[in-house]
C-alpha positions, -999 to +999 in steps of 0.1 A: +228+067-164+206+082-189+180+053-183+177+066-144+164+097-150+126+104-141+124+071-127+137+079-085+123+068-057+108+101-043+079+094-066+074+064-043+085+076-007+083+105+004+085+121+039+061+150+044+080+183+029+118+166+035+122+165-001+129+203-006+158+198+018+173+170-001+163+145+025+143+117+014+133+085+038+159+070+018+187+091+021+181+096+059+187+056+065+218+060+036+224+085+067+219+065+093+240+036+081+271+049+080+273+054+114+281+026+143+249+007+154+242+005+191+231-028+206+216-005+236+179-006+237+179+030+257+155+056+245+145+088+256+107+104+255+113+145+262+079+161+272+089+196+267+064+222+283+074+247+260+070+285+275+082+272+315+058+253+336+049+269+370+070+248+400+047+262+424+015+249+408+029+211+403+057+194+420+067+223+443+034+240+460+038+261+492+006+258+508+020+278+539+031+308+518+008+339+517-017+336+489-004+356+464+027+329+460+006+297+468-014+301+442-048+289+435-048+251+438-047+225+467-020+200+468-026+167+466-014+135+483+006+109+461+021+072+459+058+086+470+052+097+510+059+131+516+057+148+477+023+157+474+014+171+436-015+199+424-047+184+432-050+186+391-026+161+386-042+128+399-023+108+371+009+117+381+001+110+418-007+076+412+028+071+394+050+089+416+068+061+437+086+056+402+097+089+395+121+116+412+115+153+414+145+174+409+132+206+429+164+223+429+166+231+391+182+264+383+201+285+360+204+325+351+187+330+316+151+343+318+149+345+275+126+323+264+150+308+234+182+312+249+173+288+278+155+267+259+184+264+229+206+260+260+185+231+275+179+217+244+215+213+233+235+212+259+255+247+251+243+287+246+245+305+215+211+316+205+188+341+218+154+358+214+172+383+191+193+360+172+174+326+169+198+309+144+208+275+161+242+268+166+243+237+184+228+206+177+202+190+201+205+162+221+182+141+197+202+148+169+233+136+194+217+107+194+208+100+162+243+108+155+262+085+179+235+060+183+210+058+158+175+037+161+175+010+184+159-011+155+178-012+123+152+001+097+136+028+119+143+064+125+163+077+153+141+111+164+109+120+165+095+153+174+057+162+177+042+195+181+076+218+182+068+247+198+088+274+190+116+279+211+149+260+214+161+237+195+155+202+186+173+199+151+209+188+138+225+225+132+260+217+114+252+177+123+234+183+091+198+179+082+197+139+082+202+141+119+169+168+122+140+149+131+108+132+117+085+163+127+043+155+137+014+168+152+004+203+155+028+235+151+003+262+166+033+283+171+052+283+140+082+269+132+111+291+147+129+259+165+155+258+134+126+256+111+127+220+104+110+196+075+077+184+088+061+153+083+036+129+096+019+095+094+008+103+061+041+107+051+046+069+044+015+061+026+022+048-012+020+083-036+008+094-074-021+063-070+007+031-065-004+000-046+015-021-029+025-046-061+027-020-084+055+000-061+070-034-057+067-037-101+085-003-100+115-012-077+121-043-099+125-026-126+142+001-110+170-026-096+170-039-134+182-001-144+204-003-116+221-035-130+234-012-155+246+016-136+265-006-119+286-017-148+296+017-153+302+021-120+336+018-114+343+038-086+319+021-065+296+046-057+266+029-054+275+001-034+245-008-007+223+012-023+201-013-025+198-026+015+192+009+017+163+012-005+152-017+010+149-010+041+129+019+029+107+002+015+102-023+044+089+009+062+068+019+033+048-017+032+054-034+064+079-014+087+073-012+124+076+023+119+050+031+094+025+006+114+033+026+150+015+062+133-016+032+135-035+044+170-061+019+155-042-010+163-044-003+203-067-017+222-098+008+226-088+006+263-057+017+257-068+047+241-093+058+265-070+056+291-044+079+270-076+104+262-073+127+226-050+153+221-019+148+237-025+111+256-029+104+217+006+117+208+016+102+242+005+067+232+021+070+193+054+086+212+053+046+232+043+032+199+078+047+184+100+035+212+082+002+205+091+003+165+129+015+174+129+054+173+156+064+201+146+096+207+109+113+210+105+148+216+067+159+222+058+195+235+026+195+255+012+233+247+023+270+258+032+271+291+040+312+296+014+325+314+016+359+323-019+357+331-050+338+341-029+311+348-055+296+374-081+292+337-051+276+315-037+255+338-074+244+347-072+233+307-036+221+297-023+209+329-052+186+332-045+171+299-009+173+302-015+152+334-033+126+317-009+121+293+020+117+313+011+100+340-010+073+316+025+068+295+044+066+328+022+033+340+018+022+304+058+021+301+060+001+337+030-025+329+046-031+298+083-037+314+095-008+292+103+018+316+134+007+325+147+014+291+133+042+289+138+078+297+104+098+307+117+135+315+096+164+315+106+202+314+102+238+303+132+261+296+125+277+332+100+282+361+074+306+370+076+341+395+066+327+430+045+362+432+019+356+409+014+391+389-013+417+388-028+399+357-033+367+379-002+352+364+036+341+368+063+354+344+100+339+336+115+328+365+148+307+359+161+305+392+137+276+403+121+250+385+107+214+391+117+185+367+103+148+363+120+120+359+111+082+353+126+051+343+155+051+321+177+028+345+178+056+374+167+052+409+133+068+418+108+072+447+126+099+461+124+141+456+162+154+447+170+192+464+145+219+478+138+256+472+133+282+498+098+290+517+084+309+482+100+286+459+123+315+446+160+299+446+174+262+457+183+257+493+201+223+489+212+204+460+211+230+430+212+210+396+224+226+363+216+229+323+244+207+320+233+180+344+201+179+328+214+176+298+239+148+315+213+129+330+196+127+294+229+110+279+237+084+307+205+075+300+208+068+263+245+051+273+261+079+268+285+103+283+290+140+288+329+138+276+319+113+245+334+133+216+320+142+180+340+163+152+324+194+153+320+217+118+350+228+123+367+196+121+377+196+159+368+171+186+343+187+210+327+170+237+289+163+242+291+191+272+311+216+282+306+201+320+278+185+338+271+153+358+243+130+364+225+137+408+246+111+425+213+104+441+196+087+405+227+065+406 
């Protein structure tokens, strides 16, 4: 045992600042393996619009309503007859006879963490004065339950967390927080999870390839004699385990995905910087076995000048999406796959006296594609100012419902909570009878 010391394989692989919490690429697949593995090639990619998108500047525009509620763009038409989208959003329109619009969202919390914590995880709990998670996200759920859909890989992925909600494990523990990328312009709040990214599983302190390979030989020769003293059997598999960690370090599918370089300059034109780039590596993951990809696509709570921002992020946020979306159904992926984009609520119909909307949960419009559901079709409506749903209201827990059946999973599936009681996933919630 004495041998072992100084010679562990966090000097080899490492997974941007995971090892501070104990977690190394190792130990998360150690993790990983001790739970069932699903043959059920369902994933999930989350665009969260962290802050609350506006409903009445995207899917659910009013262009008969007085001005100071219609807002400052024209509507658009689209490929689905009769849901016309913001004249900014050409990418989606082109893509929406395979997507549904759930107009009718709505629920009463207007604090920015609380709904989003709520959304996020399926139950309340935290707040804007109290912001310690309680409940573990749906991602973490899923890594959980399900795992990767590709031995070897990770199960979540999260780029750019924003700030508020949650998208870690909570008393899952830390192995079911996610791989965290990209850029964290607004700290770190959501639980305030390791962070990593694709230079996370390069080779460390100078090693190439052989020589990490030199070093794991003679680190399986020093395991030969732990074992003999072993007699309780506590490291038995550690070495599939370590090897599949290494597999990602030289020659994973995961490692390789974090490669935008290998994509066809095409590709990555039509995807554009920024967030089509995180778009395209969110594709690339699904593609390498991650179940579960979380991406936040900017600050979405404007109070004002929302015409100037909206001229800047929904424009990219367009590209991105709507690129993905077709990408996903060229590439016969899409019916595996979950595209679902979202803010924790909408925006005030009345647009403010500093040209902007504030929190507004009572209405919001969500996107849907793919992930086995039926689409081409816009699910319930919201009165003549887009203040409330008229027909069809949907709830945080049917959002949160039609994210599990997609992944296989149901809302009365059963974990053991940290208290060592069954709970289900949700408290209640079903999927729209009308995506079934």
């Amino acid at each position: 045992m004495q041998l072992c010391r100084g010679l562990t394989r966090r000097q080899m692989i490492q997974i941007g600042s995971l090892a501070p919490f104990g977690l190394s690429l190792a130990s998360q697949l150690r993790a990983e393996q001790s739970r069932p593995r699903a043959a059920s090639p369902k994933s999930v990619i989350l665009i969260w619009q962290h802050g609350g998108p506006s409903q009445l500047d995207t899917f659910d525009m009013k262009p008969l309503a007085p001005s100071e509620y219609r807002g400052p763009f024209q509507q658009m038409d689209s490929s689905l007859p009769g849901l016309p989208v913001c004249e900014l959003m050409p990418e989606h329109a082109k893509v929406m006879d395979q997507c549904s619009v759930i107009r009718s969202f709505s629920h009463g919390n207007g604090d920015h963490w609380a709904a989003a914590h709520w959304m996020l995880t399926g139950r309340t709990g935290a707040n804007g004065s109290d912001r310690v998670p309680r409940q573990p996200s749906m991602g973490a759920m899923a890594s959980k339950l399900l795992g990767p859909t590709q031995p070897g890989s990770l199960a979540s992925v999260n780029m750019n967390d924003g700030g508020f909600g949650f998208h870690g494990g909570a008393w899952l523990g830390v192995a079911h927080n996610p791989f965290r990328t990209g850029e964290f312009s607004y700290g770190n709040e959501a639980g305030r999870l390791p962070t990593g990214d694709a230079k996370s599983f390069s080779l460390v302190d100078g090693l190439s390839s052989q020589r990490l390979l030199d070093r794991v030989a003679l680190q399986r020769g020093l395991d030969k004699l732990r074992y003999q003293v072993d007699t309780a059997g506590m490291f038995a598999n550690m070495d599939e385990v370590e090897s599949q960690a290494v597999d990602i370090l030289l020659t994973g599918r995961t490692r390789d995905a974090f490669n935008l370089d290998q994509e066809p300059q095409s590709v990555r034109d039509a995807y554009g910087p920024g967030w089509g780039e995180q778009a395209l590596l969110a594709r690339r993951l699904i593609e390498a076995g991650v179940r579960f990809v979380s991406l936040n696509t900017g600050y979405w709570d404007d109070h004002g000048s929302i015409e100037r921002a909206l001229r800047d992020k929904l424009v990219r946020h367009d590209r991105a999406v709507g690129t993905l979306i077709r990408d996903l159904s060229e590439r016969g992926m899409l019916d595996d796959v979950l595209v679902i984009t979202a803010g924790e609520f909408g925006r005030t119909p009345r647009i403010n006296d500093n040209a902007g909307r504030d929190h507004w949960p009572q209405a919001q419009s969500i996107l849907l594609a793919g992930g086995g559901y039926r689409h081409g079709q816009v699910i319930g409506s919201t009165s003549d100012k887009a203040e409330y749903p008229t027909s069809r209201p949907v709830g945080v827990e049917d959002f949160c419902a039609i994210v599990y059946h997609a992944l296989g999973l149901r809302a009365d599936d059963t974990v053991i909570d940290h208290t060592g009681r069954p709970m289900h996933l949700l408290p209640s919630g079903e999927v729209p009878r009308e995506l079934l």
